[in-house]
N, C-alpha and C positions, 0 to 999 in steps of 0.2 A: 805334432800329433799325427798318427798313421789309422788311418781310415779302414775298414774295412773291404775287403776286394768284391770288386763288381764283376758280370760279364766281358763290360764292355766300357770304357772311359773316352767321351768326345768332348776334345779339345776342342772348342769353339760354338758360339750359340747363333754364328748365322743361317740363314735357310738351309744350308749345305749340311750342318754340322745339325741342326734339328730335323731333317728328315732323315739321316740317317739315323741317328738316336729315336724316334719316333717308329719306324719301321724294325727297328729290335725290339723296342720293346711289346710291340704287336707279337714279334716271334718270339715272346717269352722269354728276352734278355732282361737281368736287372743291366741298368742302365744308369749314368749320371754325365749329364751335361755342364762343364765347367768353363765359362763364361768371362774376360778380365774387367769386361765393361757391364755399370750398373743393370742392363737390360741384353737382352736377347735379341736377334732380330740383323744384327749388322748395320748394312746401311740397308735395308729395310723396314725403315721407320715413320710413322707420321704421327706428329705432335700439332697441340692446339695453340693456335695463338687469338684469344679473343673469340670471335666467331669463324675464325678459318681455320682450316687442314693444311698443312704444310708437309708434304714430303723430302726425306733426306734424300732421298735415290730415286728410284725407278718410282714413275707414275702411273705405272700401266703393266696387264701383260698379255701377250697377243692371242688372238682366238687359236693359232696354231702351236699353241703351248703344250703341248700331250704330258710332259712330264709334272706340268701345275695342275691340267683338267684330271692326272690320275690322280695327286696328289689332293685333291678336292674331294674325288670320290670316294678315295681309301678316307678321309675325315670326314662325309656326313655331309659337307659344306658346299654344296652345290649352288643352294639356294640361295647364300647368301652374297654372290657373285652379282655386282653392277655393270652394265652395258654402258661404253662411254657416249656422250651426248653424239647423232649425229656430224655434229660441228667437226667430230675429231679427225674425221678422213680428210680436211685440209691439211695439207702443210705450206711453208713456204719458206722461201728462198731469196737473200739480199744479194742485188745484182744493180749496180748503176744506179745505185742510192734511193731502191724501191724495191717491195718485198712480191716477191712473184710466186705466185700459186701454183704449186709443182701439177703439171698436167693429168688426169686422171680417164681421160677419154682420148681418142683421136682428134675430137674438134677442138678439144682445150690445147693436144699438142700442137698441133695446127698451128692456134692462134699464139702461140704463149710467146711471151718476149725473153722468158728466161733463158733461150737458148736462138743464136743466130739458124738462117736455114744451114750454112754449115753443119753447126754441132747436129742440128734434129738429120740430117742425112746420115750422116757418121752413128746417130744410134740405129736409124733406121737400117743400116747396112747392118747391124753385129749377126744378126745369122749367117751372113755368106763373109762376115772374114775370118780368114782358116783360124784355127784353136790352135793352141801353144801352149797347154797350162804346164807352168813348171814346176818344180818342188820351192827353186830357191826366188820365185816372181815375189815381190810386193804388193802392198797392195795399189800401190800407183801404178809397178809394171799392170798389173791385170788389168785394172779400170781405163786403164792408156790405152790397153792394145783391144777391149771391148767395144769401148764407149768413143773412144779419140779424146782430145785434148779439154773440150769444153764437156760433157759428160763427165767427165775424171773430174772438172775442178768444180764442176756450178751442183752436180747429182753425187757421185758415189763421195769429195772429199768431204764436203761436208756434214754427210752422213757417217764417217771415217772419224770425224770430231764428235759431232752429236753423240755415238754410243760409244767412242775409245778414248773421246779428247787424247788423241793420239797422231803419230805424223805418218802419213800413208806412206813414205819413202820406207820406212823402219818397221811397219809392220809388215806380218807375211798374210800373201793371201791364200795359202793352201790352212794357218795356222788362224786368222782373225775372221774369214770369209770360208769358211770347207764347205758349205752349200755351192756356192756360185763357184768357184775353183774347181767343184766336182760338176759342176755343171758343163763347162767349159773341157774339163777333162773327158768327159765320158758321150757326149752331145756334141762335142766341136763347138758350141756354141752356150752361152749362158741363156739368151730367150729360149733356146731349143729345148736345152736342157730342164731349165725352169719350168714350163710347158709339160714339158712329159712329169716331170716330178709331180707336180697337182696333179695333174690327169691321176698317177696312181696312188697316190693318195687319195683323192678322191675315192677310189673303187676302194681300198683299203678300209675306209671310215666307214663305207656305205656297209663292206662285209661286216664290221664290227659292230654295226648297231647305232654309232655314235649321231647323233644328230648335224646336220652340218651349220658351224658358226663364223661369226664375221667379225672385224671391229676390234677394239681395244676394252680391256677391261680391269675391274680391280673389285672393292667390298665398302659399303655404305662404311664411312670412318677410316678409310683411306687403304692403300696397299698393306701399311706396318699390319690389319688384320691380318694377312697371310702365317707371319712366324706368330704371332700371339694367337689361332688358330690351334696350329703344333705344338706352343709349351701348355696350352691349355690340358690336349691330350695327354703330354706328358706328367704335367704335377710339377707342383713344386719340390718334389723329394727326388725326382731326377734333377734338377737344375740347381747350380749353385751361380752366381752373378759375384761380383768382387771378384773372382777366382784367378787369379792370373798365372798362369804355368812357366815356368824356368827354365825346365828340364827333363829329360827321360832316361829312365834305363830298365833295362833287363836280368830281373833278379831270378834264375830258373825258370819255370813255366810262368810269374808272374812278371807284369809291367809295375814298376813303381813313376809316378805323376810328380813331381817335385813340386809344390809353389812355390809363387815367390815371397809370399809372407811365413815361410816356415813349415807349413802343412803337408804332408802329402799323402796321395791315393794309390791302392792297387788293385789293379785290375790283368781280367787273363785277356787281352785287346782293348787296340785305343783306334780310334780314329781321329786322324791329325786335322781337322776341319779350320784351321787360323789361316790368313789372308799369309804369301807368301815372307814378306820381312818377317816374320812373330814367329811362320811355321819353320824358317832359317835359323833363327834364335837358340828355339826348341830342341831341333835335332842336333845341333854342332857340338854335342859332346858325345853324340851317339855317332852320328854320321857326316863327317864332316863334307864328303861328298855330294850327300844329297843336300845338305845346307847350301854348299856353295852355287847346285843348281838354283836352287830358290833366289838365292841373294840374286842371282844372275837377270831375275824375272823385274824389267823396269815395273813401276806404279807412275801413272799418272796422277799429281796431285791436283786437287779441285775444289775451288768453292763455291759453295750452291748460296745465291742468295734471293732471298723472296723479297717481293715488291707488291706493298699492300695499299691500297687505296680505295679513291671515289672513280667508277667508269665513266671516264669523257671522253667526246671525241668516236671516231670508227676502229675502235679494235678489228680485224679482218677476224670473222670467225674461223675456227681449225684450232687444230694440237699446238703450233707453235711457229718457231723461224728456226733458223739455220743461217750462220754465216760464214762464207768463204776467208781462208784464214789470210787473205791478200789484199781484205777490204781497207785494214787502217783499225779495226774492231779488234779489243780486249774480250768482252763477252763471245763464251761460243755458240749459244743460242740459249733463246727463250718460249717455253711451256706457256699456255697461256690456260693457266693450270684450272681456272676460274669456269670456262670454258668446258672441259668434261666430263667434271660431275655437280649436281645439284647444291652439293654438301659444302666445296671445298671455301665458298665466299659470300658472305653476305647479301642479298640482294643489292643492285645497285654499286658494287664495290667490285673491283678486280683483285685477282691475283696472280701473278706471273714471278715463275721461277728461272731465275738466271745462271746460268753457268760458267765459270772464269778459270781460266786455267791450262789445265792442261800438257801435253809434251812441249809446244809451242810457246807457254808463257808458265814456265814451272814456279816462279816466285810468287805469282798471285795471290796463293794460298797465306803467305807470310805480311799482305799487306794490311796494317790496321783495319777495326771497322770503319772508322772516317773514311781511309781510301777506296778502300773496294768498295761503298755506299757512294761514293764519288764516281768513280769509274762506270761501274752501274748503271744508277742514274742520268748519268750522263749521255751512257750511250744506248742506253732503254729511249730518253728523250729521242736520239738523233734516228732511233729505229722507227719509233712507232708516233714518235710527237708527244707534247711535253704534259703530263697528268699526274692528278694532286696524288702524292705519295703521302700518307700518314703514316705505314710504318715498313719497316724493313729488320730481317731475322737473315745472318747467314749463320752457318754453319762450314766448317773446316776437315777434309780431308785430305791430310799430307799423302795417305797412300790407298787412292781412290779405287785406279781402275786396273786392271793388268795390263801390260803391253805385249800380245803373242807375237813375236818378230818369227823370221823366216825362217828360224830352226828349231822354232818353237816345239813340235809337235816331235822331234828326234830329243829333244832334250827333257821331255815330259816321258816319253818312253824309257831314258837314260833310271830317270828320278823314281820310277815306277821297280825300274829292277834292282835298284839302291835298294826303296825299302820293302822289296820283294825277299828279301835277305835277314829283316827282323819278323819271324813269324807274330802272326795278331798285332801289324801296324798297318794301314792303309791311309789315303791319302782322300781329301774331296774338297771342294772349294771351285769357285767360278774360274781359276785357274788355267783348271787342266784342260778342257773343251772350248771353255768359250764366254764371255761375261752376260750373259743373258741370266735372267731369274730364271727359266727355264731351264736353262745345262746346268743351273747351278742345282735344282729340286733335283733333275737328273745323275749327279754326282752322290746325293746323299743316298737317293736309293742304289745304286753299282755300290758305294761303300758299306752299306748295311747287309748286302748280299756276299760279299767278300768277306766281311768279318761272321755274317750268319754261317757260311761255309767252314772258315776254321773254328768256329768251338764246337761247328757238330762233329768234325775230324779228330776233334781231340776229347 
């Protein structure tokens, strides 16, 4: 069955693929968002188990988010925006079989044991050691030649794993880090650099009115409100769910959508919004070049598993831990999700989200329930000490995170002028920039403006 033609056809219903879709139809595009999985949202998700929140992904998004805070304003939904508990500006860090409170003052650096007086000298020096940023650095070369050897392993890897579950030799850091890379590039130094950048930002916010904010945040009922927000705006006569796409091609001025269940759509532009393997899929009968950059783009596979229980014992308050991937630990760290908002667990009960996976331990995701509830367990006991678990929820993704390696940002330019070449296609996805909820809101509006531009052209 052939569908009637739209404006505009986005392939995919996560953040990326609904703010684009979202932002046309403001500018007066019909619009239809086509979706393979039953809901929208991606790994943007929080479901109920009992009296808890459980998040699939991201549990937060930071005050410096500009393309969420626009993305709030342009919907209405400012107000409905929750401030994470206090608690959340801990974090910490497992080092010699005890979790240490990453420093937040001079006295805490001071005192902290997470780092010998070596490693705290070698940070203290990064302003007067000369800059080197390269195109083709890692992210371990940068963090090495920054921070020195104990910063690189105890501060920046682990933080390398927490947002990339990823291996810092392989990723790039002009491609995974372009903030601190340009920091370093243009400052000689990333404190220096870093420094001035607030500094104008600051003045920047001040000129635009914006109020100035702090802290980590999300929406009473957990982050998934953000995409259900957006298809709210939309309607259900833009989204279709079950939708799973196969294929593309170019029939004259229109786009024909192939599904995979026999259906298909035409539209005068699509936006290719699917996580890289799907959007690879899709194009290799049209592009086989730009498919094979995609295929090219590793995914970190990952299982997120929640741990539910009665709170005993000193949970440290804060956001979570972190652990270096040379401890002997399967888990790459733990949320201590309970902890930031009001909502997410019963009085009296905890809840902590685990992370398993990753470039480092790629089969984890393949492990039965039994095992990874074993593993877990296990080593949630050896972290934090041993507490009544009554239940436990994971969930599976084979192909979680991106991995930007060092020639990341030349081979997204490459992909870009591939499908620079099919007029009314464009590209969006956490991808192309950076895996943050942020670059990824950010991508859907640059795709909504690119495809706004060619149908007023034509």
């Amino acid at each position: 069955m052939t569908q009637h033609p739209h404006d505009t056809i986005v392939i995919g219903g996560g953040i990326a693929g609904l703010v684009a879709a979202y932002r046309l139809r403001e500018a007066g595009r019909s619009v239809l968002v086509l979706e393979a999985n039953e809901r929208v949202g991606g790994n943007i998700h929080t479901t109920g188990d009992g009296d808890y929140r459980l998040e699939g992904g991201p549990h937060t998004f930071l005050a410096s988010a500009d393309n969420v805070w626009r993305l709030l304003r342009d919907l209405g939904k400012e107000d409905a925006v929750v401030a994470a508990a206090p608690a959340a500006k801990h974090r910490y860090i497992y080092r010699d079989g005890k979790l240490h409170a990453i420093p937040t003052s001079p006295w805490a650096f001071i005192k902290t044991k997470l780092l010998t007086w070596r490693g705290k000298l070698s940070l203290l020096a990064e302003p007067i050691k000369p800059g080197g940023a390269r195109k083709n650095d890692t992210a371990t070369d940068f963090f090495l030649r920054r921070f020195g050897r104990e910063g690189a392993t105890y501060l920046a890897g682990t933080f390398v794993s927490g947002i990339y579950a990823g291996d810092p030799s392989r990723l790039g850091a002009r491609a995974a880090f372009p903030k601190f890379w340009n920091f370093e590039k243009n400052a000689g130094s990333m404190i220096r650099g870093a420094i001035r950048y607030m500094r104008a930002k600051k003045k920047e916010r001040a000129a635009a009115g914006y109020k100035p904010r702090r802290g980590l945040f999300s929406f009473d009922g957990g982050l998934g409100r953000l995409p259900e927000f957006v298809a709210e705006q939309l309607g259900d006569d833009a989204i279709r769910t079950n939708a799973a796409v196969r294929g593309l091609r170019r029939e004259g001025e229109t786009w024909a959508v192939e599904g995979e269940g026999g259906e298909s759509w035409r539209a005068r532009s699509v936006v290719l919004a699917a996580p890289p393997p799907k959007a690879a899929s899709i194009l290799a009968s049209l592009d086989e070049h730009a498919a094979r950059i995609l295929e090219r783009i590793p995914m970190a596979p990952v299982a997120v598993v929640h741990l539910m229980g009665k709170a005993e014992g000193a949970i440290p308050p804060g956001f979570g831990a972190l652990i270096p991937r040379d401890h002997g630990f399967r888990i790459l760290g733990v949320i201590f999700a309970d902890q930031l908002f009001a909502d997410r667990a019963p009085a009296g009960h905890f809840l902590h989200t685990i992370f398993v996976g990753g470039m480092f331990d790629p089969t984890a995701v393949k492990r039965t329930d039994k095992e990874l509830t074993q593993i877990v367990t296990d080593e949630h006991a050896r972290l934090l000490g041993r507490y009544t678990i009554e239940r436990v929820a994971i969930r599976r993704f084979p192909h979680a995170i991106p991995q930007l390696q060092v020639d990341h940002p030349e081979q997204i330019e490459a992909l870009r002028l591939l499908v620079a070449d099919h007029p009314g296609l464009t590209l969006a996805g956490n991808y192309l920039a950076g895996v943050s909820v942020d670059l990824a809101v950010g991508s859907g509006y640059e795709a909504a403006s690119e495809i706004d531009s060619f149908l007023r052209s034509g």
